[in-house]
PyMOL Python script that loads the backbone (N, CA, C, O; Angstrom):
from pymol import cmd

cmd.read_pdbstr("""\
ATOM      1  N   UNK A   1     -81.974  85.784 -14.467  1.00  0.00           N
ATOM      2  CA  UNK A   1     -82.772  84.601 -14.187  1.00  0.00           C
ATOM      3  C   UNK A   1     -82.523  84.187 -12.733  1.00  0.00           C
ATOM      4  O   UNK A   1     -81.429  83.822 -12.304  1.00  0.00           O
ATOM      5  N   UNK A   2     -83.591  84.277 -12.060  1.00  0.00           N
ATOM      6  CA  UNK A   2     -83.603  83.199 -10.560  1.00  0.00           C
ATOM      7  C   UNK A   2     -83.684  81.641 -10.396  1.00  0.00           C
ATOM      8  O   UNK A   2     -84.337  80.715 -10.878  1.00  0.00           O
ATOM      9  N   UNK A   3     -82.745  81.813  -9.524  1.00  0.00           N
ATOM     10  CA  UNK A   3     -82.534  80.109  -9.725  1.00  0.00           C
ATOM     11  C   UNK A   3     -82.542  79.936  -8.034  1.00  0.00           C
ATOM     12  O   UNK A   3     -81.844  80.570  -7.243  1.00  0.00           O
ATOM     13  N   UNK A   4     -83.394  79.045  -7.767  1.00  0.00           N
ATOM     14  CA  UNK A   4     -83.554  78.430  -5.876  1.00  0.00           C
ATOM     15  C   UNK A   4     -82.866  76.494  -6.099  1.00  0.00           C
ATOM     16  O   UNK A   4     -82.695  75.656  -6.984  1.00  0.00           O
ATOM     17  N   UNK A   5     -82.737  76.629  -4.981  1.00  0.00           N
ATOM     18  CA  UNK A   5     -82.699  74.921  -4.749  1.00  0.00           C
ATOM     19  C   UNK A   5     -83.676  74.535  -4.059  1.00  0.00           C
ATOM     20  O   UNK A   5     -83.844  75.071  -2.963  1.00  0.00           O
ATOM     21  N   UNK A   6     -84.798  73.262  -4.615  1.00  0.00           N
ATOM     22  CA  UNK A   6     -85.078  72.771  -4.102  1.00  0.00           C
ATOM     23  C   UNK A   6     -85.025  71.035  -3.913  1.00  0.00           C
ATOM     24  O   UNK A   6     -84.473  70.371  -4.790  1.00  0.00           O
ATOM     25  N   UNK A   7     -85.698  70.305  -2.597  1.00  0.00           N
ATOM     26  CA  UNK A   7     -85.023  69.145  -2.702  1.00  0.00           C
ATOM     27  C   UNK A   7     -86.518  68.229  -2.502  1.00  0.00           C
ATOM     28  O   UNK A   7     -87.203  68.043  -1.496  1.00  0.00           O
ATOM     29  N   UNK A   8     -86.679  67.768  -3.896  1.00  0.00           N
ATOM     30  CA  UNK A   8     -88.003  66.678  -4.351  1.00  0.00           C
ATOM     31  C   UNK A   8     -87.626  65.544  -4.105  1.00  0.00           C
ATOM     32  O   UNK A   8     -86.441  65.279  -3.904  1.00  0.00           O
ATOM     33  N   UNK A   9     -88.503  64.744  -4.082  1.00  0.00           N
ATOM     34  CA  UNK A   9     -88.306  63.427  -4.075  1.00  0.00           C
ATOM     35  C   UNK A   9     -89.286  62.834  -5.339  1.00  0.00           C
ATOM     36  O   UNK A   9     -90.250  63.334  -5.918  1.00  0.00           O
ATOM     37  N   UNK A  10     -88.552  61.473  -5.497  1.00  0.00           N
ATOM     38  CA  UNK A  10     -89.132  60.433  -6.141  1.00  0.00           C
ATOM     39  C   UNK A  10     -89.286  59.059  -6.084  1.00  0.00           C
ATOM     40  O   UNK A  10     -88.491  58.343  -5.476  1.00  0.00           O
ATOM     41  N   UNK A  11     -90.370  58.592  -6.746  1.00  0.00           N
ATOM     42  CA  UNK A  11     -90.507  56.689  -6.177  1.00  0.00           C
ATOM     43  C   UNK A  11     -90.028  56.047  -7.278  1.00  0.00           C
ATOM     44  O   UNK A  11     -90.221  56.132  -8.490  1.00  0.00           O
ATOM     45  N   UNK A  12     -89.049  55.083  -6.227  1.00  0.00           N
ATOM     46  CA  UNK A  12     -88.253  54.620  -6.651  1.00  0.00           C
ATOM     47  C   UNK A  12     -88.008  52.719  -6.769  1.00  0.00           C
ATOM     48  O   UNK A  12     -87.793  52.254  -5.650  1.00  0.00           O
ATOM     49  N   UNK A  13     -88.011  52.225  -7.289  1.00  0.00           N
ATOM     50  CA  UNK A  13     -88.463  50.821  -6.740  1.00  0.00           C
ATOM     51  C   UNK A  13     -87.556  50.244  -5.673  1.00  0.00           C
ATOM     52  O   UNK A  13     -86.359  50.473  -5.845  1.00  0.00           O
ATOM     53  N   UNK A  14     -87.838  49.653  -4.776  1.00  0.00           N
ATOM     54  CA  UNK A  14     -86.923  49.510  -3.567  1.00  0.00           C
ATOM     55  C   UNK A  14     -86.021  47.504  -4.032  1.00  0.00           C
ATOM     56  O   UNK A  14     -85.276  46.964  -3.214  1.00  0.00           O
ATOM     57  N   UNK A  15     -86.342  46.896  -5.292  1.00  0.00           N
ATOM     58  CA  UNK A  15     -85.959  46.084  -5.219  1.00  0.00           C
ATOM     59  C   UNK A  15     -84.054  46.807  -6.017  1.00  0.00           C
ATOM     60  O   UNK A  15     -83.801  47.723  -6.799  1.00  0.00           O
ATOM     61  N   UNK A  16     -83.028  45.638  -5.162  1.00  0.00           N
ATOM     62  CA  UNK A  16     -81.877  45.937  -5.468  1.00  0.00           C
ATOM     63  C   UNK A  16     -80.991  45.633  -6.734  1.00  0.00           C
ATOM     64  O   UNK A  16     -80.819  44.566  -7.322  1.00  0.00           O
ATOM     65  N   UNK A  17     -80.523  46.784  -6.959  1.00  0.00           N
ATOM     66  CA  UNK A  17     -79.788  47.022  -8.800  1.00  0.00           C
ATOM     67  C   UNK A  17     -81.280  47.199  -9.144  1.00  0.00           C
ATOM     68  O   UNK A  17     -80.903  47.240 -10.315  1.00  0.00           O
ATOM     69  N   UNK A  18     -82.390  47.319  -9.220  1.00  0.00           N
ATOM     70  CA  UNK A  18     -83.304  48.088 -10.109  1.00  0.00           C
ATOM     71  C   UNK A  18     -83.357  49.310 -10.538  1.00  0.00           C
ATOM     72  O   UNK A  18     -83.809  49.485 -11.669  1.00  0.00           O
ATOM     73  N   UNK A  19     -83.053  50.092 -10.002  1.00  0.00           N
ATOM     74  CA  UNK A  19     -83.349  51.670 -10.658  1.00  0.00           C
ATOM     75  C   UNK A  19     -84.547  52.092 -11.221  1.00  0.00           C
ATOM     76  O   UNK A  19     -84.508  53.094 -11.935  1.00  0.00           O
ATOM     77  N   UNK A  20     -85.788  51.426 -11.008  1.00  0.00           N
ATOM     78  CA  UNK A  20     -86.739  51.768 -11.724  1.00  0.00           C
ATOM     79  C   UNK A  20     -86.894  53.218 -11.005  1.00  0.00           C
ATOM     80  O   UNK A  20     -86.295  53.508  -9.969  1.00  0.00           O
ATOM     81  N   UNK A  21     -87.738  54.045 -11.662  1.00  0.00           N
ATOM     82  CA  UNK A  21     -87.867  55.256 -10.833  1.00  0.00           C
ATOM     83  C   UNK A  21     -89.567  55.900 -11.650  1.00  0.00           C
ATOM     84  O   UNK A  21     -89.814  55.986 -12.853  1.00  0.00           O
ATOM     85  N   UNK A  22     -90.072  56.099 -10.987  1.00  0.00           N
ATOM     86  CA  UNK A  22     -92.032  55.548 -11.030  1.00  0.00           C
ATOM     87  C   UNK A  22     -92.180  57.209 -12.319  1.00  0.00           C
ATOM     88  O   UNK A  22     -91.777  58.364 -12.179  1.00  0.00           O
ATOM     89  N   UNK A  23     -92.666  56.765 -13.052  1.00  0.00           N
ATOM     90  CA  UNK A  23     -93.094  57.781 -14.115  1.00  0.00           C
ATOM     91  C   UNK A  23     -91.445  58.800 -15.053  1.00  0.00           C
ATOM     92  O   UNK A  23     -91.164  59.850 -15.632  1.00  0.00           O
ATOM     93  N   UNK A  24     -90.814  57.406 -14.556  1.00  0.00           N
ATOM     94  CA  UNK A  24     -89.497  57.899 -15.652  1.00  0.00           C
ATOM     95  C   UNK A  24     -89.593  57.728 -17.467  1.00  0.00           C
ATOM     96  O   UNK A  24     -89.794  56.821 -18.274  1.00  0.00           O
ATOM     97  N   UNK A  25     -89.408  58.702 -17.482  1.00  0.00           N
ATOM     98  CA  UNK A  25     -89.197  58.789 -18.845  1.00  0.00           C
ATOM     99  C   UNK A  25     -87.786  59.568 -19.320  1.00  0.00           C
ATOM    100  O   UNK A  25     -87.464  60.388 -18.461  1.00  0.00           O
ATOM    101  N   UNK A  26     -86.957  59.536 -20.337  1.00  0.00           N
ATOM    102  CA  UNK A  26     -85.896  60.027 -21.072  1.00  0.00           C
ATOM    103  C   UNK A  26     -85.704  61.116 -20.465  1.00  0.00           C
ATOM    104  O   UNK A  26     -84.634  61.387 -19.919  1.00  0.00           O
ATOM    105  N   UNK A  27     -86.985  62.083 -20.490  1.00  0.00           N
ATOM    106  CA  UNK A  27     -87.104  63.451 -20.608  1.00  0.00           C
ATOM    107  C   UNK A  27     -86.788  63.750 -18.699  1.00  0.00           C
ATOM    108  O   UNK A  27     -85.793  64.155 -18.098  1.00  0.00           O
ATOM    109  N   UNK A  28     -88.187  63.311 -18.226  1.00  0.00           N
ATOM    110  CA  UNK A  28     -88.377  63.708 -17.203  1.00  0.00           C
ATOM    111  C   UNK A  28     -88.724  62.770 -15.755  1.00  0.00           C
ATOM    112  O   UNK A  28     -87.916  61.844 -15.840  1.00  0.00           O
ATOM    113  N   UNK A  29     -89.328  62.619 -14.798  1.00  0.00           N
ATOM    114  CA  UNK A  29     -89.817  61.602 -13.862  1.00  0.00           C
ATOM    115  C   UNK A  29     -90.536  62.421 -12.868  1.00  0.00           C
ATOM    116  O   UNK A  29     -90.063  63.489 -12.477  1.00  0.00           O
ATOM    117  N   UNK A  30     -91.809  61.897 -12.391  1.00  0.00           N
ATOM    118  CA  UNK A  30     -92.782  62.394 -10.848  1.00  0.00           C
ATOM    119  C   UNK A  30     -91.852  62.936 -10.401  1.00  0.00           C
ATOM    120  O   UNK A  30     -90.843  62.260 -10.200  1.00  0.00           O
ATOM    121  N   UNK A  31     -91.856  64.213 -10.114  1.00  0.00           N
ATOM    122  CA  UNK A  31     -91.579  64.671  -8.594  1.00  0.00           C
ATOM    123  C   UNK A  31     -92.563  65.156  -7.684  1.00  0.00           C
ATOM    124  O   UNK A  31     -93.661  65.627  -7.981  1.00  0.00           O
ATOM    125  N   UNK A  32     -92.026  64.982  -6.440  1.00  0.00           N
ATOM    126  CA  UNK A  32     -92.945  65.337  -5.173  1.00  0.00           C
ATOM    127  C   UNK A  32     -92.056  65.956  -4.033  1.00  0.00           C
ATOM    128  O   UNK A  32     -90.842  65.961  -3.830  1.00  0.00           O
ATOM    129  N   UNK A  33     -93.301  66.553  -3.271  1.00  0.00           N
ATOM    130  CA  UNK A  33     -92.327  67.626  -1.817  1.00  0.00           C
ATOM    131  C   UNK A  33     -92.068  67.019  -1.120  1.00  0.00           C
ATOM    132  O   UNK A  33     -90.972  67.295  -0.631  1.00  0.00           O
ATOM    133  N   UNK A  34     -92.713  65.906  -0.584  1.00  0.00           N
ATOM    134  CA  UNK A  34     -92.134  64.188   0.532  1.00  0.00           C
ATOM    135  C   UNK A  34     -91.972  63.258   0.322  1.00  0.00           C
ATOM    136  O   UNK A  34     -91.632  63.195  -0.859  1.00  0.00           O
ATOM    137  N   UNK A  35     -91.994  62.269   0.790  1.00  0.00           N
ATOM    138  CA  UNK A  35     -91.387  61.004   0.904  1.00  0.00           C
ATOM    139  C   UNK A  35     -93.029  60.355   0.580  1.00  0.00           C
ATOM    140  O   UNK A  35     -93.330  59.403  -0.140  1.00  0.00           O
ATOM    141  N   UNK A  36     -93.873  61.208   1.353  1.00  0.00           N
ATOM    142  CA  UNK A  36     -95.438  60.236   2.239  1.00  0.00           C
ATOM    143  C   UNK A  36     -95.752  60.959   0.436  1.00  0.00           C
ATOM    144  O   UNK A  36     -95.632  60.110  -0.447  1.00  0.00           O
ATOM    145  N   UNK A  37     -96.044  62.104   0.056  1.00  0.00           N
ATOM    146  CA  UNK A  37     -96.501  62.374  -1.390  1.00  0.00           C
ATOM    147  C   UNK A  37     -96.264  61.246  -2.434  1.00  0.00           C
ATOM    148  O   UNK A  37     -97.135  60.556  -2.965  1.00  0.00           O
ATOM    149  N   UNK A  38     -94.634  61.177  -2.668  1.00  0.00           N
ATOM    150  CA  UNK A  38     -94.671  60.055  -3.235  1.00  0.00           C
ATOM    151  C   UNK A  38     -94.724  58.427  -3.598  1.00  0.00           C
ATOM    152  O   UNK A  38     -94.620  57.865  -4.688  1.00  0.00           O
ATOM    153  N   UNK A  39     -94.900  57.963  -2.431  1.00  0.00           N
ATOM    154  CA  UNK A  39     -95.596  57.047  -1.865  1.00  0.00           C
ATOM    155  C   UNK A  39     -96.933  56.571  -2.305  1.00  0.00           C
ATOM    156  O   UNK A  39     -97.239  55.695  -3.114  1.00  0.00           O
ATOM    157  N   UNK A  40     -97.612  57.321  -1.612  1.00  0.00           N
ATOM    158  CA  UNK A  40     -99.540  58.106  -2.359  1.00  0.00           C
ATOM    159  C   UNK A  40     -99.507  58.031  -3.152  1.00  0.00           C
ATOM    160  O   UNK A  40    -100.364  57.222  -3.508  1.00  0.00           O
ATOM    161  N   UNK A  41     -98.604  58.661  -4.472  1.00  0.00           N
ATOM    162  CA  UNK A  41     -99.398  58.700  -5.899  1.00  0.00           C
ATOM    163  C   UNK A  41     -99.177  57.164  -6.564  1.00  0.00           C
ATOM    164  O   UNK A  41     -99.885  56.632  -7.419  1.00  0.00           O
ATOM    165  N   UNK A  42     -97.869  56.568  -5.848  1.00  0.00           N
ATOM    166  CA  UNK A  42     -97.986  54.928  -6.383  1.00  0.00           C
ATOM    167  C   UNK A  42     -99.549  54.304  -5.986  1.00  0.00           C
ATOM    168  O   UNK A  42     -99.935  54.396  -4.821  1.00  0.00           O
ATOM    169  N   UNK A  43    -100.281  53.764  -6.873  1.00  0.00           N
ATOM    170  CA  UNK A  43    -101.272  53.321  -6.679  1.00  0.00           C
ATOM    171  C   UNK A  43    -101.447  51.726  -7.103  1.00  0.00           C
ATOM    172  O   UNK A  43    -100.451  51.175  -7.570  1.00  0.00           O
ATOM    173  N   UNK A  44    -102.707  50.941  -6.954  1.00  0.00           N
ATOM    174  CA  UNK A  44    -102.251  50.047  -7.836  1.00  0.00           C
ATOM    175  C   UNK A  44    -102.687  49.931  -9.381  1.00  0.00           C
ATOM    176  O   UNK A  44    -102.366  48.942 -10.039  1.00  0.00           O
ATOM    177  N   UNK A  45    -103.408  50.953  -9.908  1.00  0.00           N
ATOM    178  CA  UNK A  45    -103.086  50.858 -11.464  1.00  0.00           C
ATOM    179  C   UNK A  45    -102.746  51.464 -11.979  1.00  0.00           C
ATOM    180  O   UNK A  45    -103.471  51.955 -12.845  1.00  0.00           O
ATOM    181  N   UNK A  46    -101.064  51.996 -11.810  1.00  0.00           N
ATOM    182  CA  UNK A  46     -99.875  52.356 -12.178  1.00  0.00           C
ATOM    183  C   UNK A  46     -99.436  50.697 -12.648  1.00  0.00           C
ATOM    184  O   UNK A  46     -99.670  50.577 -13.850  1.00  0.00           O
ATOM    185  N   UNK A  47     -98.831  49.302 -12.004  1.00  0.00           N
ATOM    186  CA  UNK A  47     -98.204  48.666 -12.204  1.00  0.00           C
ATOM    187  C   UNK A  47     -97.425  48.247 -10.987  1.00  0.00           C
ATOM    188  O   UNK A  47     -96.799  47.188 -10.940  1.00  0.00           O
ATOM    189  N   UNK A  48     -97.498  49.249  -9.856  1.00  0.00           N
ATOM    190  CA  UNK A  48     -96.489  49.163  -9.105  1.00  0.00           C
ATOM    191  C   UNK A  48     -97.044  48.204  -7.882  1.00  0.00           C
ATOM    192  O   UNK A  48     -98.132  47.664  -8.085  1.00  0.00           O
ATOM    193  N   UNK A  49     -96.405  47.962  -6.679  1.00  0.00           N
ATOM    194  CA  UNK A  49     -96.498  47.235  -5.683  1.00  0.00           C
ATOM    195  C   UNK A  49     -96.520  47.991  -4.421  1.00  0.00           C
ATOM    196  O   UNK A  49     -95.807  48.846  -4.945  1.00  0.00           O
ATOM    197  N   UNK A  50     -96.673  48.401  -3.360  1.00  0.00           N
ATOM    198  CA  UNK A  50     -96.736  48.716  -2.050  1.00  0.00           C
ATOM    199  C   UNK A  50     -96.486  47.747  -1.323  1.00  0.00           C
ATOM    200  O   UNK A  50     -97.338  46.861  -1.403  1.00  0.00           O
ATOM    201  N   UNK A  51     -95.601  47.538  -0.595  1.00  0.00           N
ATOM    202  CA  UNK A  51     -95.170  46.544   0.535  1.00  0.00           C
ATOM    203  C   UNK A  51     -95.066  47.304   1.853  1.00  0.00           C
ATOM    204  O   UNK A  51     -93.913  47.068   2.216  1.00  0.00           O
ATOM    205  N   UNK A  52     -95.692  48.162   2.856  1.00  0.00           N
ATOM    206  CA  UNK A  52     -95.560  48.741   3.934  1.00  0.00           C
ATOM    207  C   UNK A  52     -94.641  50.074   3.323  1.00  0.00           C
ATOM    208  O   UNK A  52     -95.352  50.564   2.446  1.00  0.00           O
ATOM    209  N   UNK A  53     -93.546  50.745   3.409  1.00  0.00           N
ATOM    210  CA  UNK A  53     -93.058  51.305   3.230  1.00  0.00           C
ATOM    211  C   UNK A  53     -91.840  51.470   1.472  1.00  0.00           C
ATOM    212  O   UNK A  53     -91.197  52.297   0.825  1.00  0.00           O
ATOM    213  N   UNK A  54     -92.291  49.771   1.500  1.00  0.00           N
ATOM    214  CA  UNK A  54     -91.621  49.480   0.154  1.00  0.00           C
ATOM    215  C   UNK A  54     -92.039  50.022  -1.056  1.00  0.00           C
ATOM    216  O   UNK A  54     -93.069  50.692  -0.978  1.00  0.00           O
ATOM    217  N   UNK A  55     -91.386  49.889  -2.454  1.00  0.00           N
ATOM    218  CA  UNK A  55     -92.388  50.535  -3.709  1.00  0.00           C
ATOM    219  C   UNK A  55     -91.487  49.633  -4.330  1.00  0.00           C
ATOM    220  O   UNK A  55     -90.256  49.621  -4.299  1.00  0.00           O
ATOM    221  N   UNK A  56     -92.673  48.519  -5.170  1.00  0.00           N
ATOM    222  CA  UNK A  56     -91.839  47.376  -5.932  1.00  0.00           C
ATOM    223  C   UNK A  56     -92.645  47.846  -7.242  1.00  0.00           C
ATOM    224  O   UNK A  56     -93.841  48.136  -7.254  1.00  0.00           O
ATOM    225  N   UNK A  57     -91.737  47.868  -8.386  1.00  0.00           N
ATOM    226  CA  UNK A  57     -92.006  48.407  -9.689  1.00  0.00           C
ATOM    227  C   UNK A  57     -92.397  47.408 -10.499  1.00  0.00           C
ATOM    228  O   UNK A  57     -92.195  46.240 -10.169  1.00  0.00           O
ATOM    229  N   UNK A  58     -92.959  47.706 -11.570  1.00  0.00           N
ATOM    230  CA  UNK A  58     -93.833  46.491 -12.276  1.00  0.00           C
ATOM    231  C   UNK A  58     -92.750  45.817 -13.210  1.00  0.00           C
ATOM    232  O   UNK A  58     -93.306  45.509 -14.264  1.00  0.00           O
ATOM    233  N   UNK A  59     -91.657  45.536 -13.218  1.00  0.00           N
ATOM    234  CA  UNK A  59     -90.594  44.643 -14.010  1.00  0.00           C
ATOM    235  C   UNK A  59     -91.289  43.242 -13.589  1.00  0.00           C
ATOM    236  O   UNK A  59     -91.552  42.790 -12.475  1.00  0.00           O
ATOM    237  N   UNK A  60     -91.510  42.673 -15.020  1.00  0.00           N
ATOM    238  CA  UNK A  60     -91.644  41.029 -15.202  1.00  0.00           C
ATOM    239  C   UNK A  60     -90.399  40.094 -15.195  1.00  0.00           C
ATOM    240  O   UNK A  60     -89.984  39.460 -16.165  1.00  0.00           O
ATOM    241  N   UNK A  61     -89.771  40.118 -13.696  1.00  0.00           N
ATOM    242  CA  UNK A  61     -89.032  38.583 -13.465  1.00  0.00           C
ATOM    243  C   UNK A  61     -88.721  38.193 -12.115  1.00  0.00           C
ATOM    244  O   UNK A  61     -88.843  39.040 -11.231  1.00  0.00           O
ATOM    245  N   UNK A  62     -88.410  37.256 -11.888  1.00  0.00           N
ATOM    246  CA  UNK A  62     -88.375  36.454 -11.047  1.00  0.00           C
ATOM    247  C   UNK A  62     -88.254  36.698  -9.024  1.00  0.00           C
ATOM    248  O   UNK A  62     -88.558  35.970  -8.079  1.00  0.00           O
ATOM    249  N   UNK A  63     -87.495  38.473  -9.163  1.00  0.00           N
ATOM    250  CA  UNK A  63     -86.908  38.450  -7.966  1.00  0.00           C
ATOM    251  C   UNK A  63     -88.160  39.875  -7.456  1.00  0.00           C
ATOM    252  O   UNK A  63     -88.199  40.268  -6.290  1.00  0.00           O
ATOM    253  N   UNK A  64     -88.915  40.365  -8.368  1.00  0.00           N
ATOM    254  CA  UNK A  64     -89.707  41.128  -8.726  1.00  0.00           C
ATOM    255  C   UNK A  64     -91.155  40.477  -8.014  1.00  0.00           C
ATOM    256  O   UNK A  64     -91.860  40.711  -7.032  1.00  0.00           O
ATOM    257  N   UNK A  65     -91.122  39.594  -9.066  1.00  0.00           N
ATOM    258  CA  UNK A  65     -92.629  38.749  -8.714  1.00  0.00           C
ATOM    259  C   UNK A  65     -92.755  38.168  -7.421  1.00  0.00           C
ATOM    260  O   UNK A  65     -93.862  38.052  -6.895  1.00  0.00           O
ATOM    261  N   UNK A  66     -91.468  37.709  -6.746  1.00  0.00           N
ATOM    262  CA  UNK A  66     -91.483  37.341  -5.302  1.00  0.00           C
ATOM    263  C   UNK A  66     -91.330  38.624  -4.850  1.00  0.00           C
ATOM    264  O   UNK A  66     -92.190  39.031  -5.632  1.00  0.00           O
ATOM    265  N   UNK A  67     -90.997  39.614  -4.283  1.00  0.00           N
ATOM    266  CA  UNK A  67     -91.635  40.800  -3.880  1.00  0.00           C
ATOM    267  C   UNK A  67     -93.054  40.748  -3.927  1.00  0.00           C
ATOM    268  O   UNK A  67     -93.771  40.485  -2.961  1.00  0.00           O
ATOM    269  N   UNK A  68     -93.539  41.073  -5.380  1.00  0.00           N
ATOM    270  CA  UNK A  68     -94.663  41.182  -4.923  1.00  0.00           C
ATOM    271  C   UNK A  68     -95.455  40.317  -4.047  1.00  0.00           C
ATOM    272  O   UNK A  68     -96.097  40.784  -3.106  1.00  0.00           O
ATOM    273  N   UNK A  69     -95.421  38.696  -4.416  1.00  0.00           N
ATOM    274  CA  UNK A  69     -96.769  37.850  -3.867  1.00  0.00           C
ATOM    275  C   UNK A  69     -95.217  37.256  -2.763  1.00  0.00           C
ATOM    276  O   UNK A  69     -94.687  36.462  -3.539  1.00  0.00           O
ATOM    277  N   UNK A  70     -94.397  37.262  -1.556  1.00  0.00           N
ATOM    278  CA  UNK A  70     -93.618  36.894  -0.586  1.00  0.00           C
ATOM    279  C   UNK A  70     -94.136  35.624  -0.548  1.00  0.00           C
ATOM    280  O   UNK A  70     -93.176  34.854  -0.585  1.00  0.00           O
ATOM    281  N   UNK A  71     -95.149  35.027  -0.494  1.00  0.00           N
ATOM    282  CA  UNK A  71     -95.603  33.576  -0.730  1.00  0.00           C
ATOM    283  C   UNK A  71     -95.474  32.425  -1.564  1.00  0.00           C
ATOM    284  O   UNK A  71     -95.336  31.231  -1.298  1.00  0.00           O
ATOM    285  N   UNK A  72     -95.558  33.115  -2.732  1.00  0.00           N
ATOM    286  CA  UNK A  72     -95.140  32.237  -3.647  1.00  0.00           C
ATOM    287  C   UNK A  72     -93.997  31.576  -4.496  1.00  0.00           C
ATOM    288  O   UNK A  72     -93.178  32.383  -4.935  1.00  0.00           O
ATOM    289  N   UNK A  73     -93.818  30.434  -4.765  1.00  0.00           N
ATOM    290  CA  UNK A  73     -92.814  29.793  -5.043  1.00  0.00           C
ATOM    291  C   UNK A  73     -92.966  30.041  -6.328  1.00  0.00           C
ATOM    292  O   UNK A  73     -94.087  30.201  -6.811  1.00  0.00           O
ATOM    293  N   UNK A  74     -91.396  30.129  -7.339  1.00  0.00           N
ATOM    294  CA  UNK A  74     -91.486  30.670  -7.968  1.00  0.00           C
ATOM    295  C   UNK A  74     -89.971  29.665  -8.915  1.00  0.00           C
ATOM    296  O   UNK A  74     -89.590  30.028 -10.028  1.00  0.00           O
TER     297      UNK A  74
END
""", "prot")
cmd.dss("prot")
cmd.show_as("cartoon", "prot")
cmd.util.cbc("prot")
cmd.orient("prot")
């Protein structure tokens, strides 16, 4: 059996202690060949958020929801 290394990436939510990681499941999670790939496939009806370079994951609370809308009081 052949075995290579390669080195994927995945989106990940950028808010801190989250760990969300974008199409995780038990089994498996998105992988992609870049950074800019996985980026791209976050869209917005996945759940997720885009902030410039950021990827805020769809968790319902408080430090989440200010990510998303930076405006609002909360």
């Amino acid at each position: 059996m052949a075995v290579k290394q390669k080195v994927v990436y995945i989106a990940a939510c950028d808010i801190p202690d989250c760990g969300a990681v974008y199409g995780e499941d038990p089994e498996w999670a998105y992988h992609f060949d870049s950074p800019e790939a996985a980026t791209a496939w976050v869209d917005d009806g996945t759940g997720w958020a885009k902030d410039g370079d950021r990827l805020i994951c769809s968790a319902d609370d408080r430090t989440h929801d200010q990510a998303r809308m930076p405006g609002l009081l909360i």
